[in-house]
FILUMDO-834365 format. One record per residue (C-alpha): x, y, z; residue in three letters. Coordinates in steps of 0.02 Angstrom, whole numbers, plus 50000, padded with zeros to 5 digits. Each point is the difference from the previous one (the first is absolute). Layout:
N
XYZALA...
END
This chain:
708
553335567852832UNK501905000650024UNK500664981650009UNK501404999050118UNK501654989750033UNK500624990750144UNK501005015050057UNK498515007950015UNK498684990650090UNK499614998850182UNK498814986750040UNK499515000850195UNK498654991050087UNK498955006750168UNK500164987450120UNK498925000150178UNK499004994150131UNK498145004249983UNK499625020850030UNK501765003849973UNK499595011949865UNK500664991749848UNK498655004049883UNK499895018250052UNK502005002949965UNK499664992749840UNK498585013049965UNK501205013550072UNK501574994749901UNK498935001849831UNK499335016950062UNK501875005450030UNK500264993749836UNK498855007649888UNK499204984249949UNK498195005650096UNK499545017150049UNK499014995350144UNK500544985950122UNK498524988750047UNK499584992150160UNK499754980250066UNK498215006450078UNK499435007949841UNK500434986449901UNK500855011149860UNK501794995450021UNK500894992949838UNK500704985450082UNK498254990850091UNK499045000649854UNK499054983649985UNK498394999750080UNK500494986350145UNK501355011950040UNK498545015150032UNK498784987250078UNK501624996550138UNK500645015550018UNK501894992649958UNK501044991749884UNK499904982049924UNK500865002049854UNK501775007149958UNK499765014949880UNK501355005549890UNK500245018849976UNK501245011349937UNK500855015649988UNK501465012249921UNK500925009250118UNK501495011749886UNK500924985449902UNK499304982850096UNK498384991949979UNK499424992050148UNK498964984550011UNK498914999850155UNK498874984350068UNK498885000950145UNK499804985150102UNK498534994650092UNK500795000050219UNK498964982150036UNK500944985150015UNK498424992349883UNK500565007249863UNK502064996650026UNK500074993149807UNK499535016949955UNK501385006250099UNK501414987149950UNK499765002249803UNK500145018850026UNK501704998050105UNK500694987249878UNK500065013749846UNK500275014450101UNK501565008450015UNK499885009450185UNK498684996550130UNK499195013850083UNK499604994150174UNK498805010650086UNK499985001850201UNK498365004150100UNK501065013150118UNK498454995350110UNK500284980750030UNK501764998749934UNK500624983149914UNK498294989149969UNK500004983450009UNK499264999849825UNK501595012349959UNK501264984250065UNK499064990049870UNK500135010649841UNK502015004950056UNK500134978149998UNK499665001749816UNK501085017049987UNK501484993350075UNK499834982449919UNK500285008849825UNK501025013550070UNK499205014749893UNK500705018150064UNK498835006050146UNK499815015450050UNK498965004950156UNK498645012050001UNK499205004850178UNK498465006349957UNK498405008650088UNK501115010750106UNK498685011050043UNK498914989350106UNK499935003950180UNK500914981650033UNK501355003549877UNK501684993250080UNK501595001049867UNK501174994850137UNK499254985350051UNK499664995549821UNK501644999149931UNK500524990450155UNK498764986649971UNK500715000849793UNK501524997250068UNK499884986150119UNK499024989149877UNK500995007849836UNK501665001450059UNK501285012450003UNK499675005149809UNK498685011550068UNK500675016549977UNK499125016550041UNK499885011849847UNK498745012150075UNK499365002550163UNK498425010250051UNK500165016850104UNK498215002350062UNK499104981249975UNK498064999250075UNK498505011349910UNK501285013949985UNK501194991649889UNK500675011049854UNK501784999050006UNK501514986749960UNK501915000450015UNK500684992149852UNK501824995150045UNK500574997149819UNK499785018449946UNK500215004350172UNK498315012349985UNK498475002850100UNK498394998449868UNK498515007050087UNK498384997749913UNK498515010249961UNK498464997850102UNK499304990549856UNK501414992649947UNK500914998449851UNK501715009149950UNK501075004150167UNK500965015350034UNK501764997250034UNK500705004950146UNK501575000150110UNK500094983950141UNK499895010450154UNK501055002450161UNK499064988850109UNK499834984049854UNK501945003049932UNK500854988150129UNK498854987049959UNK500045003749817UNK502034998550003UNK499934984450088UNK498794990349877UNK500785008349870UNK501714993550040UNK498954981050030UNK499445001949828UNK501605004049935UNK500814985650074UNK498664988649922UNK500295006949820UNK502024999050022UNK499844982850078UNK499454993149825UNK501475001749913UNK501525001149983UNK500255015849899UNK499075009950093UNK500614996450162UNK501585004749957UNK499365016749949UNK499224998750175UNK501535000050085UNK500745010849909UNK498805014350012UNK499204995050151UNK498305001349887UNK499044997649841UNK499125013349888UNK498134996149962UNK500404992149826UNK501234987150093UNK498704996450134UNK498764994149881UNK501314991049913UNK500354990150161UNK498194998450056UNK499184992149848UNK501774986850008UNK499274996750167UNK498304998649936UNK500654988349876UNK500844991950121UNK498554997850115UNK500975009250138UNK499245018050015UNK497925001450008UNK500075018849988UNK498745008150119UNK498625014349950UNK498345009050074UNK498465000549935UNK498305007750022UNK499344992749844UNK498235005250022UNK500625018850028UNK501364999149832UNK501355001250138UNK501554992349947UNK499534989749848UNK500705012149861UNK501864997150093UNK499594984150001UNK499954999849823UNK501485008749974UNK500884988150096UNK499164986849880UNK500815008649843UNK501375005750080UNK500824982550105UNK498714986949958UNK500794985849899UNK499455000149824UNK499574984449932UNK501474997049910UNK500625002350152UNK499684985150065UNK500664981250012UNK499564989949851UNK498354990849988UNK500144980650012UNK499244985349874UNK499294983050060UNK501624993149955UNK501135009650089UNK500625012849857UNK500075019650039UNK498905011849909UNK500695019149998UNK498915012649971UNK500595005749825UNK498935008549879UNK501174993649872UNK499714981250066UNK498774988049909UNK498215005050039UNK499314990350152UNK498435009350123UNK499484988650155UNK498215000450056UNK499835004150177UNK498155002850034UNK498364996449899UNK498175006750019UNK498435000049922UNK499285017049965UNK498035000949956UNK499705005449836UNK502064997749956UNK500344980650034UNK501674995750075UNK501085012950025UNK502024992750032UNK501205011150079UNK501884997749993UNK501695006749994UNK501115001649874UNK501484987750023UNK501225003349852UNK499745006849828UNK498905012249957UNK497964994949969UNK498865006549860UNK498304994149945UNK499894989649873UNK501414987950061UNK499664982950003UNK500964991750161UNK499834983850060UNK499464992350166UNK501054982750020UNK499174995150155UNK498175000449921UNK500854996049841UNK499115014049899UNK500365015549925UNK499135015650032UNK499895017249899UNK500165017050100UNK498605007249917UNK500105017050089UNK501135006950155UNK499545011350142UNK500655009150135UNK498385000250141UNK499705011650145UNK498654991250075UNK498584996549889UNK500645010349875UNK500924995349852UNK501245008149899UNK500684994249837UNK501714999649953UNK501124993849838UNK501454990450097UNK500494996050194UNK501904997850009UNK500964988250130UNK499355004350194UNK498655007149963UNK498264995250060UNK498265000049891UNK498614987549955UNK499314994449843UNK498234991249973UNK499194982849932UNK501514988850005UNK499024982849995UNK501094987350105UNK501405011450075UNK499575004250197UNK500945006650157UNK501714990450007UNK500284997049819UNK501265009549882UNK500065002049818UNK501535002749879UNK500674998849832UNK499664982049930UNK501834997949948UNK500555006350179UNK498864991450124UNK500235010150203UNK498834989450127UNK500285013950133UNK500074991050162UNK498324999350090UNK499265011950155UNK499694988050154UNK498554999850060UNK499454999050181UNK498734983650060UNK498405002850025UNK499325002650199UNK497994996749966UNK498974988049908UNK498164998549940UNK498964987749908UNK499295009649847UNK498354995049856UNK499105010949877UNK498215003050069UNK499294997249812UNK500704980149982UNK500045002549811UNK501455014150034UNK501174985150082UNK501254998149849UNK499855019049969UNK500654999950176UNK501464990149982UNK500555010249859UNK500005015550061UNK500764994550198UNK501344994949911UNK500225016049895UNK499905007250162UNK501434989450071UNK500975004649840UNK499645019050041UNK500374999750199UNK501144984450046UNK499725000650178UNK498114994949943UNK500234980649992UNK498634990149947UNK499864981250039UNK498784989749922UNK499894988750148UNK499454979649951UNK500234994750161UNK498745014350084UNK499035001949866UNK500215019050011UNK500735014549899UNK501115009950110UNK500715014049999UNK501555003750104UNK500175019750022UNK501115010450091UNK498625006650134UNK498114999550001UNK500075017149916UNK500924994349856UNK498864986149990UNK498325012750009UNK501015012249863UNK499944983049911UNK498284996950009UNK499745018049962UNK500935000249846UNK499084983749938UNK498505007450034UNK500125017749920UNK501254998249887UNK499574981549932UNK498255003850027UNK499994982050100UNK498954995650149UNK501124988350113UNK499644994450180UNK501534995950147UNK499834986850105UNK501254991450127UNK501424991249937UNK499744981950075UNK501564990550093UNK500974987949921UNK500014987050154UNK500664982949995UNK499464985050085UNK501024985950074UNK499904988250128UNK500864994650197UNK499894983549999UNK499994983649930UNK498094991849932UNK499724985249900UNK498464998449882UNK499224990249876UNK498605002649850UNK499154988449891UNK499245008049870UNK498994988449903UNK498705003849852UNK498714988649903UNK498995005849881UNK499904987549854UNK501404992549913UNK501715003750049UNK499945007850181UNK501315010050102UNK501084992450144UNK501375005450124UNK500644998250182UNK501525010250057UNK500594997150171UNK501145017050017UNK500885006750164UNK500375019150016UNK501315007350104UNK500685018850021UNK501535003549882UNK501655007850059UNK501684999449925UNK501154988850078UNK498524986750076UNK500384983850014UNK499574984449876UNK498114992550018UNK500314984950146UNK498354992549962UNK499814994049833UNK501444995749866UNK500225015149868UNK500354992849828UNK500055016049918UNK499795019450045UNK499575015249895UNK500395017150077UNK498945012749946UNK500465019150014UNK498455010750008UNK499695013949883UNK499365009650156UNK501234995050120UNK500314985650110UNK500024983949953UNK499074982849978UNK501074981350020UNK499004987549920UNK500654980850056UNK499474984949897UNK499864986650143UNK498814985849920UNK500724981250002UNK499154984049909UNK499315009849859UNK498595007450122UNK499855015049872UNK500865000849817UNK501335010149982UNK499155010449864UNK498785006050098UNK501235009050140UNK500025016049869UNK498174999450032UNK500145002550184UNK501235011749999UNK498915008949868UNK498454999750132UNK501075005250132UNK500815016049921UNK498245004049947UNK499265000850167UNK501705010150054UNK499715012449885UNK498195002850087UNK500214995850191UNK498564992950101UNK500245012950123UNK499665015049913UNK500344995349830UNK501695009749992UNK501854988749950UNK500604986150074UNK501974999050062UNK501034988950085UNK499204984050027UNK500814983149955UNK498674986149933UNK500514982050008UNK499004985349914UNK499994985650077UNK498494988249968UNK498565000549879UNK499004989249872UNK499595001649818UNK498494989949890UNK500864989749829UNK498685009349899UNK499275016050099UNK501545008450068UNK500695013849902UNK500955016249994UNK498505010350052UNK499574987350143UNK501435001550084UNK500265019149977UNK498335002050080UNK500414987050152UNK501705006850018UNK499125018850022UNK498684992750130UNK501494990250084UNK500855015250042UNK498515013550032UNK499334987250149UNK502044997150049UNK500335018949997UNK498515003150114UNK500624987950118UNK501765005950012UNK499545017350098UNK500215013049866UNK500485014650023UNK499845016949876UNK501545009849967UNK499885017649960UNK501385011749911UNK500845011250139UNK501085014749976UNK501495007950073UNK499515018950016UNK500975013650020UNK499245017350073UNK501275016650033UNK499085013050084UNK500445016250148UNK500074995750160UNK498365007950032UNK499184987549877UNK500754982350085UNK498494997450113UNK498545001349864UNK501044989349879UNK500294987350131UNK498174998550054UNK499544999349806UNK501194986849959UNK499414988850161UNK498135003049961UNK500214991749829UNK501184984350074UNK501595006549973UNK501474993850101UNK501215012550040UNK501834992749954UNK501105015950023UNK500235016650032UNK501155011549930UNK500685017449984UNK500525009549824UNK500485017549975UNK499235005950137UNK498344988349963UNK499244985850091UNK499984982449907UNK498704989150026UNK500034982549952UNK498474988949977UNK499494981349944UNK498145003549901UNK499024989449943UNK499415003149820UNK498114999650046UNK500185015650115UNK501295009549891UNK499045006549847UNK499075010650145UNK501545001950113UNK500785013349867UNK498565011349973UNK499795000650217UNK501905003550025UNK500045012949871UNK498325007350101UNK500795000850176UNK501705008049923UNK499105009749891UNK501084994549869UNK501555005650101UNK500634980850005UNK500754987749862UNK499744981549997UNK500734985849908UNK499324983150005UNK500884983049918UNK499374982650001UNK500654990450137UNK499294981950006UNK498174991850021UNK499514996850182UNK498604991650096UNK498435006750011UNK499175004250155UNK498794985550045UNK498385010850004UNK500615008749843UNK500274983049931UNK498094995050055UNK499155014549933UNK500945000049816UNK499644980649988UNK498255000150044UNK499645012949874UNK500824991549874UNK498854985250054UNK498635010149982UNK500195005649839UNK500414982549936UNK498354994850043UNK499245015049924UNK
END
């Protein structure tokens, strides 16, 4: 296969809400190409793009799938994204390393909501867009309205490249206001006739035409003096001004598409080859530390590793692009972050599951390779004597949890292992090894990229695994003041055990006052690993308890914070003050008065009215109009507190406080009543009281198991 410079390759990505047709342009754009000689479809689960079997099972994407294609002198990189927000990673990596993002419209329901979250990720790394308004022959097809929603949320970079003449089940025909022709298509589709722009269309025509080229003159300098001069550009100077503008991020050209019908999808291409940036094209790549990266087949050899999967039969399979230099197998290239070296033991170029081989991949170009041991998505690898730490893809927090355990017990360290292969695979799959819950959890993007989890562990890893709720991390504290005292006191032959603590507890809060009671000789502050914190006064006069055993009680203390009489979860801000006890010459010991300083405060603590604290987030939900009133009764059926509402781009805003007890559900039920037309955010926000009966419940549980 032909290896190709950086003059010479296009890498796009298909970007889109759910049913916007991404993977069936991708099927058509091969056809047009030559690659396949019969386009497959998304319901007969032959398309090159959806190929694994969780892809067929859905009926859509979860993976991105790189593709490709030559069209006359360019070869074009293609990747399919999955539309769900549960798979965003997917979509990010893809963006990162691709040089022009393909945004598809649904000329049915306009700008998604899930569109406004891709175009976040779009914008943020300001790739070259270009807009593609597909499934214009549907019988709700609306261009018009279309681009106007594009260009409220978009901006005034929307520019209209094309515009449909008969939109709705008729649709074969589209104005193209760069060559200024009519294309109508076969019934079937395919290569359009050419035709004149006729009598009742030319006005129109004209006055986009002149819009668009206004927008490529605007760009620069040169050419809009030959603007003025000339009062127009030629075709060759209209590309030259649109793909500045693209460059720019200040022209989104505009085209039509009927990609299931092969209407519109070979210009497309053309306009690809023809006014695309290449990827030498394009600003410089960035390292960790700051230094620029151009893409120079000449440079020293450096590929950066953008997405990893494990293939049955294959093993890991690690895709990335070409940064500088030119890659061949057999190199040997080093990973300084995992502090290894790895050998490219073969490259490929991969349409879908298929594979082709090829002897060297030269700067901006995309392929994968296979078994690199401890290189994954996010690392780079160069040239030992010429180390490039390409700067790292960021990563969006997760939005679910669940508690996770192998079914088979003996399978628990096999487990581990391969959750956090998976982690090193897909970074938005975090796994915490919770001490404090005793839980594995996993933190996912959306239950569905939680059950593609489980799926994957279970066919792929041939692991049985079972999900259960993530607990709460709650803390306990106290109201109000409550003195105690314990004598613990042991005989059993010999030397015995022996200690009284007289302890008073009181809430904590920064900026109280000094303890009037008693006379503090000496205070230790202790900040608490899970937040909060405990003030622990020495008070005793006359020798009533040795100073070496005050470590003791402080030991017992943190001890019995660490599992809270309530319901066994941390203890925070409490402030312990010793003021009395007694000790035996012989019996008393470290162990006596850790144990009586422990009692002390469990029978203080449930005398000073606790009260549970549970972890409560500020949640942020941006929906249509049309969807306020089921979002609002979801978010107040699961204890939310409404703290604002809000308007953006022509969307409501909803602000909540949720607890985090009702908001592992609270996703999967908003995403149900907005079928998935919404986006949410949630942040922590601070830990707040529990609701007494909530408070009841969860302690006399924890009772009851205690006794069990």
């Amino acid at each position: 296969m032909k290896t190709y410079d950086e003059k010479h390759v296009k890498n796009i990505v298909l970007l889109g809400a759910p049913k916007s047709g991404k993977t069936t342009l991708s099927e058509t754009m091969l056809f047009e190409a030559g690659i396949i000689s019969k386009r497959g479809t998304v319901e007969e689960k032959n398309t090159i793009s959806d190929y694994h079997d969780i892809e067929h099972e859905r009926g859509n994407s979860v993976y991105a799938t790189t593709m490709h294609s030559e069209w006359k002198d360019y070869k074009i990189n293609i990747i399919d994204t999955p539309g769900l927000e549960d798979f965003i990673g997917e979509v990010i990596a893809a963006i990162r390393v691709c040089d022009t993002a393909v945004l598809l419209l649904n000329a049915q329901y306009g700008v998604e909501v899930g569109t406004e979250l891709i175009w976040d990720y779009v914008d943020k790394y300001r790739k070259p867009t270009i807009l593609a308004v597909n499934q214009l022959d549907t019988e709700q097809a609306n261009f018009n309205k279309t681009v106007e929603e594009a260009t409220r949320i978009l901006g005034n970079a929307v520019t209209i490249m094309q515009y449909p003449v008969n939109q709705g089940p008729g649709f074969n025909a589209i104005i193209d206001l760069l060559k200024m022709t009519l294309y109508r298509f076969p019934e079937n589709g395919g290569k359009p006739e050419k035709l004149p722009i006729p009598d009742s269309e030319i006005e129109r025509a004209n006055t986009l035409h002149n819009e668009l080229v206004e927008k490529a003159a605007e760009n620069d300098d040169t050419l809009m003096e030959q603007y003025f001069e000339k009062g127009s550009l030629d075709e060759d100077e209209l590309r030259q001004g649109i793909k500045i503008g693209m460059l720019k991020h200040q022209v989104f050209p505009v085209f039509c598409l009927s990609a299931k019908n092969d209407m519109g999808s070979g210009r497309l291409m053309g306009f690809i080859d023809n006014v695309a940036p290449a990827a030498g094209e394009m600003p410089p790549e960035m390292t960790t530390d700051g230094r620029e990266v151009p893409c120079d087949p000449a440079g020293p050899p450096c590929l950066f590793i953008f997405k990893t999967l494990q293939e049955p039969h294959i093993g890991r399979l690690s895709f990335f692009k070409v940064m500088s230099g030119e890659i061949k197998p057999g190199m040997e290239l080093v990973n300084e972050e995992a502090s290894t070296s790895e050998r490219i033991s073969q490259l490929f170029i991969a349409d879908g599951k298929n594979r082709n081989n090829v002897d060297s991949l030269k700067a901006g170009d995309i392929g994968c390779t296979i078994k690199l041991k401890n290189t994954f998505t996010n690392h780079s690898l160069s040239e030992k004597n010429k180390p490039i730490n390409i700067a790292p893809i960021q990563f969006p927090s997760p939005k679910v949890r669940v508690a996770i355990e192998a079914t088979n017990k003996g399978d628990d360290e096999k487990l581990s292992e391969v959750l956090a292969e998976l982690h090193m695979e897909d970074p938005t799959l975090l796994v915490e090894f919770n001490r404090e819950l005793k839980q594995v959890i996993l933190h996912g993007q959306g239950d569905l990229h939680l059950l593609v989890t489980k799926w994957r562990l279970e066919n792929i890893y041939k692991m049985q695994v079972a999900y259960h709720s993530a607990k709460i991390p709650y803390r306990e504290t106290i109201r109000k003041p409550a003195l105690a005292s314990y004598r613990h006191k042991k005989q059993s032959g010999g030397a015995g055990q022996f200690g009284e603590v007289y302890m008073k507890i009181e809430p904590w809060y920064e900026g109280m006052p000094p303890l009037k009671e008693y006379s503090v000789r000496e205070t230790e502050e202790v900040p608490l690993q899970w937040g909060g914190k405990l003030v622990f006064n020495n008070c005793i006069v006359g020798g009533a308890i040795d100073n070496r055993f005050l470590p003791s009680i402080l030991k017992g203390v943190m001890e019995k914070m660490q599992e809270g009489p309530l319901t066994g979860s941390y203890v925070r801000d409490i402030r312990v003050s010793i003021y009395d006890g007694k000790m035996h010459p012989v019996d008393s010991n470290d162990i006596s008065f850790k144990i009586a300083g422990m009692m002390a405060f469990r029978e203080a603590f449930h005398q000073a009215a606790p009260q549970l604290l549970e972890p409560v987030f500020d949640v942020e939900a941006t929906a249509p109009d049309t969807m306020m009133g089921d979002i609002m009764s979801e978010l107040q059926s699961r204890r939310s507190v409404i703290t604002g509402m809000d308007t953006l781009n022509g969307y409501q805003v909803i602000k909540a406080r949720t607890p985090q007890a009702e908001l592992d559900k609270l996703f999967a039920a908003l995403r149900n009543v907005t079928q998935g037309k919404a986006k949410f955010h949630a942040e922590f926000a601070e830990y707040a009281p529990v609701p007494p009966e909530i408070q009841k419940k969860l302690s006399d549980d924890y009772q009851k198991e205690e006794v069990v």
